[in-house]
C-alpha positions in Angstrom: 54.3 -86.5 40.8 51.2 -86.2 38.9 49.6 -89.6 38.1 47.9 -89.9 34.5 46.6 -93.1 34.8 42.6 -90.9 34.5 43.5 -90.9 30.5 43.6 -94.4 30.1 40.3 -95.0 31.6 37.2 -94.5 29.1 33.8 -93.1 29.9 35.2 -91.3 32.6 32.6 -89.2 35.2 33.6 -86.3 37.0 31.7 -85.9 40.0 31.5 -83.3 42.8 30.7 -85.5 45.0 32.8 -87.0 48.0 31.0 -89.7 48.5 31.0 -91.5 44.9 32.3 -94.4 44.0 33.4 -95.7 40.1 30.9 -98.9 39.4 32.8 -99.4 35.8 32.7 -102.5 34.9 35.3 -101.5 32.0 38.8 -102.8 34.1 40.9 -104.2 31.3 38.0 -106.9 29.8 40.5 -107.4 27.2 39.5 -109.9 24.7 41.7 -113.0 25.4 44.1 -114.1 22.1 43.0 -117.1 20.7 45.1 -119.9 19.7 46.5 -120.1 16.2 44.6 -123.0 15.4 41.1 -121.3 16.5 41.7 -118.1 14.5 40.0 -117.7 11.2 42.1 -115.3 9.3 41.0 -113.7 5.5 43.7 -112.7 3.6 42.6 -110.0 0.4 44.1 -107.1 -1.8 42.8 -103.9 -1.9 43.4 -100.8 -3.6 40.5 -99.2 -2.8 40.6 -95.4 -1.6 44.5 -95.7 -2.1 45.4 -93.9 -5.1 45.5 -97.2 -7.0 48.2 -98.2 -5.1 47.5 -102.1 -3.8 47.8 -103.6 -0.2 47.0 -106.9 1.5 44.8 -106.6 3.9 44.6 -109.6 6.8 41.0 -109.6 9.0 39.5 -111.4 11.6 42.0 -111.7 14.1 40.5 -112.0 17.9 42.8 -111.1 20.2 44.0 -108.1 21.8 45.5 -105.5 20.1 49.0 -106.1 21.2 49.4 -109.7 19.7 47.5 -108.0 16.2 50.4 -105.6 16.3 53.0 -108.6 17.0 51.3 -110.3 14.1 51.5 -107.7 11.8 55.0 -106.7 12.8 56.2 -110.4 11.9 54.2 -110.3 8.4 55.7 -106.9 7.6 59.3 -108.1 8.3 59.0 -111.0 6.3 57.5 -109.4 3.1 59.9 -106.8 3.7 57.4 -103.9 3.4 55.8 -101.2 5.2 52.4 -101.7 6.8 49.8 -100.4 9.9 47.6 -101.9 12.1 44.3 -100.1 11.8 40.7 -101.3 12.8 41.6 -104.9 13.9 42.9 -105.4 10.4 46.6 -105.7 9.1 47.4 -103.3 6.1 50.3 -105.1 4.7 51.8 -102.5 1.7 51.9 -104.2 -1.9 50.5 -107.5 -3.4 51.6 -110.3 -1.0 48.4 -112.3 -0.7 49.6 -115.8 -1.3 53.4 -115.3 0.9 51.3 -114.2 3.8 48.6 -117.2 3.5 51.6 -119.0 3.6 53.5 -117.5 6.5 50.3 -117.4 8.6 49.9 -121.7 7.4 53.5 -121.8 9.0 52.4 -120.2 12.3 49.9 -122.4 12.6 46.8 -120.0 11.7 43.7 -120.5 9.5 43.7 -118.4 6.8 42.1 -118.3 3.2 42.6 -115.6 0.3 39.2 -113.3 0.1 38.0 -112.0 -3.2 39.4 -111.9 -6.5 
């Protein structure tokens, strides 16, 4: 069986030699998730680059990127939209700025409306 696990490694180095030994310091230093409490969250809409078409965009989330796509799976079920995770950033499809600064007050987050 042919083990993969070389792709999930960045920075990679082949080497010829037998003798060398990895000294990455890169094994899984995943940003720890903070509490909702601790997060400062900006909610704003954006139709920017997007055909005039608007989304809500949600930034400043510190976690790791498994909990951002928890997150933004939760928002997009309860707007009942379409959406990505991209960049650290929730793209939430359509205007739904004050719903999610409301969801996100429910869950216990931090969050304020950005822009206009």
């Amino acid at each position: 069986m042919k083990n993969n696990n070389w792709k999930s490694q960045p920075n990679i180095v082949y080497s010829t030699n037998p003798d060398w030994i990895s000294t990455s310091t890169n094994t899984g230093n995943e940003q720890q998730t903070l509490p909702p409490r601790q997060q400062n969250l900006t909610v704003c809409l954006d139709k920017k680059q997007r055909h005039g078409k608007k989304v809500t965009l949600v930034k400043g989330f510190i976690g790791t990127d498994e909990d951002l796509k928890n997150l933004g799976k939760e928002l997009k079920t309860k707007c009942s939209t379409g959406g990505s995770v991209k960049n650290g950033e929730i793209i939430i499809q359509g205007d739904f700025c004050n719903k999610i600064i409301e969801l996100l007050a429910k869950a216990g987050y931090k969050a304020k409306r950005s822009g206009g």
